[in-house]
N, C-alpha and C positions, 0 to 999 in steps of 0.2 A: 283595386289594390287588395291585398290578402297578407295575412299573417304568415309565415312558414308552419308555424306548429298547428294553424288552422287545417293543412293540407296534408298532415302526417298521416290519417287514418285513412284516406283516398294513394298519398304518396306511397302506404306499402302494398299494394296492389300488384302496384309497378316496375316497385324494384327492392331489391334488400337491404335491411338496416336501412331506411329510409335514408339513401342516398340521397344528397338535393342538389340539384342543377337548376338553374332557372329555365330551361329550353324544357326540359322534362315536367317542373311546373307549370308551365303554362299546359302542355297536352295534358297531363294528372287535372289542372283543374276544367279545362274543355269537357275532357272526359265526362268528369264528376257529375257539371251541370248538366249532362247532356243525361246520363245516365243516373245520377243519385240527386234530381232536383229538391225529392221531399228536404233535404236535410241544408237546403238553404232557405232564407227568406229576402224578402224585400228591404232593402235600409232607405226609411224615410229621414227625411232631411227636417232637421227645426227649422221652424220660423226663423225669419233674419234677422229679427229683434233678440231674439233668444244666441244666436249665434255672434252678434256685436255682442250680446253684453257679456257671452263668455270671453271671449277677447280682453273687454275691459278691465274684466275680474283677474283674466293674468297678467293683466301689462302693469294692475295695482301691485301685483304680488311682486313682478319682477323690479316696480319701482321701490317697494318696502324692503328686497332683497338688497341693491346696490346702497338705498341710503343705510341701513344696519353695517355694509361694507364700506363703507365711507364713514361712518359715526364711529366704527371701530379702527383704523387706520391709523397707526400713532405717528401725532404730531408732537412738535418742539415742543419742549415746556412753556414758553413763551410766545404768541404769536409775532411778540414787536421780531425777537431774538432768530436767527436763522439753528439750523439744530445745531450740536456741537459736533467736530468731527472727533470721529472715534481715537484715543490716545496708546499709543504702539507703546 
């Protein structure tokens, strides 16, 4: 997987004003690798402890987001009471 704006300096080779087509990305970046390897690298993968506990870190955020949106949500002035309807 690739960025688009990763393959913009390879994409004007190709064609002008960096047109993008995906069928043309993929030869732009065939090309690339084949011809301009120096300018990629290897992507090593974290540890699977490291990659669970990024996980965790966002499922906390995403959990602190919904109760902030749930704590802010307005409710009836009274719990016993159902809310009022609004008066025309």
């Amino acid at each position: 997987m690739h960025q688009s704006q990763q393959l913009d300096p390879f994409r004007d080779r190709y064609s002008p004003a960096g047109v993008m087509d995906d069928s043309r990305d993929a030869f732009v970046l065939a090309d690339s690798l084949r011809t301009d390897m120096h300018c990629f690298h290897a992507v090593r993968l974290d540890e699977p402890a490291m990659i669970r506990l990024r996980e965790l870190a966002r499922l906390e955020d995403e959990i602190g987001e919904e109760f902030n949106r749930t704590a802010n949500r307005p409710r009836p002035a009274s719990p016993l009471l159902p809310a009022a309807a609004p008066t025309v």
